[in-house]
KEVO-940455 format. One record per atom (N, C-alpha, C): residue in three letters; atom name; x, y, z. Coordinates in steps of 0.05 Angstrom, whole numbers, padded with zeros to 5 digits. Example, Ala and Ser with C-alpha at 12.3 -4.5 7.8 and 13.67 -1.06 7.14 Angstrom:
<sites>
SITE   resn   name        X        Y        Z
SITE    ALA      N    00264   -00114    00156
SITE    ALA     CA    00246   -00090    00156
SITE    ALA      C    00264   -00066    00156
SITE    SER      N    00257   -00045    00142
SITE    SER     CA    00273   -00021    00143
SITE    SER      C    00258    00001    00157
</sites>
This chain:
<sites>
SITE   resn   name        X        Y        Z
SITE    UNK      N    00017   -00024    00000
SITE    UNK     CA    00000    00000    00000
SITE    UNK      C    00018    00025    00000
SITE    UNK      N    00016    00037   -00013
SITE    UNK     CA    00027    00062   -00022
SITE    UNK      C    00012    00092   -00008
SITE    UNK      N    00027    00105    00013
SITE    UNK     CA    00023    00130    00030
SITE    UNK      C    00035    00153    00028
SITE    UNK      N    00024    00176    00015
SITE    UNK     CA    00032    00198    00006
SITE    UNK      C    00037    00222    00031
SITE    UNK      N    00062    00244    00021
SITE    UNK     CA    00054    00261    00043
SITE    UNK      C    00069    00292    00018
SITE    UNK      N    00056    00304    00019
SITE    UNK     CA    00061    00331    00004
SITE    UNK      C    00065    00359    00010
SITE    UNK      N    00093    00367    00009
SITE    UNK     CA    00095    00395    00024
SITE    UNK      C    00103    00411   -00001
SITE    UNK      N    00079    00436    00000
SITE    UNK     CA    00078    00450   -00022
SITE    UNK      C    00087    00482   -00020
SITE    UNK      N    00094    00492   -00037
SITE    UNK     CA    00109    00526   -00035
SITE    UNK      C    00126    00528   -00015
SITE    UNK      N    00151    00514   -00023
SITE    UNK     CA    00173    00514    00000
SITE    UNK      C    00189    00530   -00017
SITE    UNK      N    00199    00551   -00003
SITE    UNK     CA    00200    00571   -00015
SITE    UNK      C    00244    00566   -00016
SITE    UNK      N    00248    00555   -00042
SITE    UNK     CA    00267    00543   -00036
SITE    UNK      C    00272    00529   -00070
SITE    UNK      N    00288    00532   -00087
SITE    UNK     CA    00286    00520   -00119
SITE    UNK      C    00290    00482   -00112
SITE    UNK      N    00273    00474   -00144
SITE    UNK     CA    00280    00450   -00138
SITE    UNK      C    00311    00429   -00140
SITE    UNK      N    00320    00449   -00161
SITE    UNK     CA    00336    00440   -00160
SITE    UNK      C    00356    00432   -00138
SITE    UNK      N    00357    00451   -00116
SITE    UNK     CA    00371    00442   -00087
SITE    UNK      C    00354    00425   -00073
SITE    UNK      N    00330    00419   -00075
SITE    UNK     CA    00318    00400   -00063
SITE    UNK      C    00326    00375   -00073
SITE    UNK      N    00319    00377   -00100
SITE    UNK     CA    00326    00350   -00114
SITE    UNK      C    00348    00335   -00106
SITE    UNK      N    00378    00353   -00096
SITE    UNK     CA    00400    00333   -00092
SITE    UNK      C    00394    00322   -00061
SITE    UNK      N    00377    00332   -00047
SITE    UNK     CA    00370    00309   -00027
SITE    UNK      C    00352    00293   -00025
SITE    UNK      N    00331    00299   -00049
SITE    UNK     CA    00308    00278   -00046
SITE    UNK      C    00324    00251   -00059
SITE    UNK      N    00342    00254   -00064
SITE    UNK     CA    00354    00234   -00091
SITE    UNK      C    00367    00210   -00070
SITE    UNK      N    00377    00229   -00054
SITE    UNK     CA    00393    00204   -00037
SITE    UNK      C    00387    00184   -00013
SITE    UNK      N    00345    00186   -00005
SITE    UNK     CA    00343    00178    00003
SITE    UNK      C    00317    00152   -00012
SITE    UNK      N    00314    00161   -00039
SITE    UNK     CA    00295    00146   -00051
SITE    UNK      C    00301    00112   -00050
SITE    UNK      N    00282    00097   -00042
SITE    UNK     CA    00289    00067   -00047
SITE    UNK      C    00306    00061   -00021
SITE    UNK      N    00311    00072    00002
SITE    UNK     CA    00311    00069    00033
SITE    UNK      C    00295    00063    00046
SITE    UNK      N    00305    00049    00071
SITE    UNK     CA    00280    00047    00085
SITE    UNK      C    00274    00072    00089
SITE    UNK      N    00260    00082    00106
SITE    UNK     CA    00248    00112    00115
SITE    UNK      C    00260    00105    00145
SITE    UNK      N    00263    00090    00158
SITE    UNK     CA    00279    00097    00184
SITE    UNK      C    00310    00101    00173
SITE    UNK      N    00316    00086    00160
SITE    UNK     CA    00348    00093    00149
SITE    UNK      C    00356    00117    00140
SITE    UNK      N    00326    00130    00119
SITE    UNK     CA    00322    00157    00107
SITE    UNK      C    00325    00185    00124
SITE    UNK      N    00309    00173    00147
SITE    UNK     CA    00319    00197    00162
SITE    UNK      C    00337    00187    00177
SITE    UNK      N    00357    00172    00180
SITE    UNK     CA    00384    00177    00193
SITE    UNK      C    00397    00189    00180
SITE    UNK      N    00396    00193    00153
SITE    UNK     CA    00410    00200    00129
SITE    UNK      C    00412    00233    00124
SITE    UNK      N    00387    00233    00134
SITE    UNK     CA    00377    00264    00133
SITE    UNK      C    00390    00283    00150
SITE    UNK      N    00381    00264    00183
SITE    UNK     CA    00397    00284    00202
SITE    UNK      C    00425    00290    00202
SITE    UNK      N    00445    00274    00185
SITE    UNK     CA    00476    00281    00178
SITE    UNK      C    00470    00297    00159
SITE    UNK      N    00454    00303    00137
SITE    UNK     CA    00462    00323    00113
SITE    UNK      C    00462    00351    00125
SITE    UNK      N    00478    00368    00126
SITE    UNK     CA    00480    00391    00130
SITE    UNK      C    00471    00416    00119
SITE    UNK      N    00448    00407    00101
SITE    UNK     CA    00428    00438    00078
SITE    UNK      C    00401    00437    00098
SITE    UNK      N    00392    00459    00079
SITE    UNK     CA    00369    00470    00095
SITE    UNK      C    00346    00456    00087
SITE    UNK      N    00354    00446    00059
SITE    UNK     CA    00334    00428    00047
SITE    UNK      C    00331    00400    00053
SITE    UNK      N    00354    00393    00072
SITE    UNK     CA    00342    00369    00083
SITE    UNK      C    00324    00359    00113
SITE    UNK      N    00326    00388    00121
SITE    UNK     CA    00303    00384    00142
SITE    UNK      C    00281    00392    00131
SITE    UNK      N    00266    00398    00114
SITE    UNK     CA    00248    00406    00104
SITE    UNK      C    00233    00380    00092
SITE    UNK      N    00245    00362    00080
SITE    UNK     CA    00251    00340    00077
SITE    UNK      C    00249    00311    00099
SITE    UNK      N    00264    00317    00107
SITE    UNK     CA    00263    00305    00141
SITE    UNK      C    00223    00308    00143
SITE    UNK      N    00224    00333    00146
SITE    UNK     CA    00195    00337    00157
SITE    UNK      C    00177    00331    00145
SITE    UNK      N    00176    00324    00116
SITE    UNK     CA    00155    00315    00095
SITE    UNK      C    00158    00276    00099
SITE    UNK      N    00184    00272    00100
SITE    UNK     CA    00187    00240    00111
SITE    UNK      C    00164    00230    00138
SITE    UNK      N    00165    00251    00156
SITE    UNK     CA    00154    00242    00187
SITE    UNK      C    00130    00249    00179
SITE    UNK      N    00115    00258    00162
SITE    UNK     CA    00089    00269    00158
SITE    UNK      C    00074    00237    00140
SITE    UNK      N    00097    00231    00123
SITE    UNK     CA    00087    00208    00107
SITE    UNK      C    00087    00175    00121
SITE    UNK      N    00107    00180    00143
SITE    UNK     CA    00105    00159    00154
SITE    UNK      C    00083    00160    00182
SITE    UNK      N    00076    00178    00184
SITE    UNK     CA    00056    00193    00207
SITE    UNK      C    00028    00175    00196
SITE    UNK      N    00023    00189    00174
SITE    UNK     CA   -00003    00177    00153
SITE    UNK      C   -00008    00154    00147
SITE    UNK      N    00018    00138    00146
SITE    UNK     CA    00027    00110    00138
SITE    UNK      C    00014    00096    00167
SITE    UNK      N    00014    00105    00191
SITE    UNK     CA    00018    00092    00208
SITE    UNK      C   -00012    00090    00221
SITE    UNK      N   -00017    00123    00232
SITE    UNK     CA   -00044    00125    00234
SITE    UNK      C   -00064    00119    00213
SITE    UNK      N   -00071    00128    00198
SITE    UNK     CA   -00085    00128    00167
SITE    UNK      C   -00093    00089    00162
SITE    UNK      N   -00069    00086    00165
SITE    UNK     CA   -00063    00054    00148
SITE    UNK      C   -00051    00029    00168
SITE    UNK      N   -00050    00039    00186
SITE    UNK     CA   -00051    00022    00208
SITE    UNK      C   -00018    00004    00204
SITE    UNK      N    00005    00020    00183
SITE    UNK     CA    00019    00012    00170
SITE    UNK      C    00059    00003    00197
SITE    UNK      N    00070   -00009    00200
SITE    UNK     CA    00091   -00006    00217
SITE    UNK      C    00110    00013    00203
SITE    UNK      N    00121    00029    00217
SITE    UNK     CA    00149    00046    00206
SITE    UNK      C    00170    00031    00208
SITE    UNK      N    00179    00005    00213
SITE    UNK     CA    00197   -00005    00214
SITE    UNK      C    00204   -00027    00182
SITE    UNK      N    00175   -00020    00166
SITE    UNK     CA    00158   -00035    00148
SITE    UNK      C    00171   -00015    00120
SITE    UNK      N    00172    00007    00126
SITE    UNK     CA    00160    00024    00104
SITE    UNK      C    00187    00030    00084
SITE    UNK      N    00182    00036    00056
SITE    UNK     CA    00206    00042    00043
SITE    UNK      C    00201    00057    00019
SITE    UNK      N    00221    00083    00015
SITE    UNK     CA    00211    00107    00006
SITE    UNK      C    00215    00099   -00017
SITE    UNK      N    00188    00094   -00034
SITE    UNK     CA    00182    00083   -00065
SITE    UNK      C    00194    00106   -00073
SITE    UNK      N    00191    00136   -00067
SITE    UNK     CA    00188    00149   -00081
SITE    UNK      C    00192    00182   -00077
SITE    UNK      N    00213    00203   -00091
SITE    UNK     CA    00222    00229   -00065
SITE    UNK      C    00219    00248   -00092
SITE    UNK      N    00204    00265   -00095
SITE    UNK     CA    00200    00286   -00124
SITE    UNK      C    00198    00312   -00114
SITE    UNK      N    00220    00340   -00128
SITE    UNK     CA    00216    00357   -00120
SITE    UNK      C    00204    00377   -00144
SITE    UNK      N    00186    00374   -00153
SITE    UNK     CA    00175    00399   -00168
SITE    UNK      C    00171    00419   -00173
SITE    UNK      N    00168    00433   -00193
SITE    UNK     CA    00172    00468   -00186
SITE    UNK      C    00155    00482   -00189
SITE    UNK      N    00147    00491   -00178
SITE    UNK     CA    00119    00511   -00158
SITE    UNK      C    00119    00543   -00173
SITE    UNK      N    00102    00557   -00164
SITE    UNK     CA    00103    00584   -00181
SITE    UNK      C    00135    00599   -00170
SITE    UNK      N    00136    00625   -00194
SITE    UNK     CA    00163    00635   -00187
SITE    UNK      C    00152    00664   -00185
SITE    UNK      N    00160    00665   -00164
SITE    UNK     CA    00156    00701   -00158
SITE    UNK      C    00174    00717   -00170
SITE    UNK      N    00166    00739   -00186
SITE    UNK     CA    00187    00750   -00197
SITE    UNK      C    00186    00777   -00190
SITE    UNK      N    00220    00793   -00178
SITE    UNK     CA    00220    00817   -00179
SITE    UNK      C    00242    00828   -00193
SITE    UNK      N    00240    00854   -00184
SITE    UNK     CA    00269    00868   -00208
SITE    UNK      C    00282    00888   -00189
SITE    UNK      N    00309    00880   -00197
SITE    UNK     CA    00331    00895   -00184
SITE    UNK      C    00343    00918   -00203
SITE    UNK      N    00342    00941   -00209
SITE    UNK     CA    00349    00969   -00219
SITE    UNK      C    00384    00964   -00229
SITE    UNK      N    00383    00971   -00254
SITE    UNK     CA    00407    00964   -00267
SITE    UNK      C    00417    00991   -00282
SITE    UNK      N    00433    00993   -00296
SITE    UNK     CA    00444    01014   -00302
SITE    UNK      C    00429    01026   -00324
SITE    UNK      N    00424    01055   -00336
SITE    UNK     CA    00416    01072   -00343
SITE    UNK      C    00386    01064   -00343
SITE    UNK      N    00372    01060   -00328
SITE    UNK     CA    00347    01060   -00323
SITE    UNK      C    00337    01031   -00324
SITE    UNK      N    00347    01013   -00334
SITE    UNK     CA    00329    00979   -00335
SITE    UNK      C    00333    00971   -00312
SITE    UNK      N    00319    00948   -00315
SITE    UNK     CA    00316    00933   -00296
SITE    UNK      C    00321    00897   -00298
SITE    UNK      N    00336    00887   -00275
SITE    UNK     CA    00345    00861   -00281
SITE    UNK      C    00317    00840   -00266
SITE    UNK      N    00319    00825   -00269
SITE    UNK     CA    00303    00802   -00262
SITE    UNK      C    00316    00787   -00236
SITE    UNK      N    00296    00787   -00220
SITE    UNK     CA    00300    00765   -00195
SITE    UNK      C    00283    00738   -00200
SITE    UNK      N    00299    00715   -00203
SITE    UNK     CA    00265    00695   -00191
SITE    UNK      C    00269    00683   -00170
SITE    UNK      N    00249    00690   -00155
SITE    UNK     CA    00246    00675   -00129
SITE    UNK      C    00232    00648   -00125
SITE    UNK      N    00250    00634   -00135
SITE    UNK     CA    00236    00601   -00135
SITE    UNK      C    00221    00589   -00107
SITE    UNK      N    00204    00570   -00117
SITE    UNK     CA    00198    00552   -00099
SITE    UNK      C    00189    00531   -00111
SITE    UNK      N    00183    00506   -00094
SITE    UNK     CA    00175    00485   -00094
SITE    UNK      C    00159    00459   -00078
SITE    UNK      N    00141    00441   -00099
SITE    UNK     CA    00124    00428   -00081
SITE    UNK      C    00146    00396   -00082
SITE    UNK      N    00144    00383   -00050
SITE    UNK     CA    00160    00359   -00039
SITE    UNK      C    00140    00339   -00042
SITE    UNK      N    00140    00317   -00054
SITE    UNK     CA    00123    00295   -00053
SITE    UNK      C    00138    00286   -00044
SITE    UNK      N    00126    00251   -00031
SITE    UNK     CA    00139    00238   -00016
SITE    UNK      C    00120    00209   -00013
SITE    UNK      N    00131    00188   -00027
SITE    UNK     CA    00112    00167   -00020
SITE    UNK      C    00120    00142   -00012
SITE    UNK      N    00115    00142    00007
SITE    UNK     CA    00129    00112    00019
SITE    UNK      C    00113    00078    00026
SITE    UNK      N    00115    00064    00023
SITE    UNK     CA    00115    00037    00012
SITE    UNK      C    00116    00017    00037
SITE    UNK      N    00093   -00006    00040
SITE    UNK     CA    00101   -00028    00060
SITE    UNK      C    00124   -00049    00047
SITE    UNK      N    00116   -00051    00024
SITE    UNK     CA    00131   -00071    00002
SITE    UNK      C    00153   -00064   -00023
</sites>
């Protein structure tokens, strides 16, 4: 049985998410977050926190063991981009994008 958990407009590009969702895909989820608490970015507690939410659901929801569960699956997608402008020389203006992104997270008895 397959248990989803989804953290959305993390205000944060995917691309830096992606290099930690990557390294815990196809782990157990207790191993996953041991893994997590050594990575040293900001994006892996964020991460961390979308793991304990999926295994939360897994557990209550689905009556599922966490000692059971294994992360089928870690996707970081990219969410709307806020855009502003920073004042450039003789009157233009440069482009900011302020990325963000939605964290899926789906973890697995089997």
């Amino acid at each position: 049985m397959d248990v989803q958990a989804i953290t959305r407009n993390v205000r944060m590009s995917a691309q830096k998410v992606r290099e930690v969702v990557r390294q815990i895909q196809g782990l157990r989820a207790i191993q996953a977050q041991a893994v997590l608490a050594v990575v040293p970015r900001k994006s892996a507690r964020i991460v961390a926190k979308t793991l304990q939410s999926a295994m939360a659901n897994a557990e209550n929801n689905n009556g599922l063991k966490p000692e059971t569960l294994i992360v089928k699956s870690a996707v970081a997608g990219q969410a709307k981009t806020a855009r502003r402008f920073t004042p450039k020389a003789r009157g233009s203006a440069g482009p900011i994008l302020k990325r963000s992104c939605h964290i899926t997270i789906v973890v697995s008895d089997s």
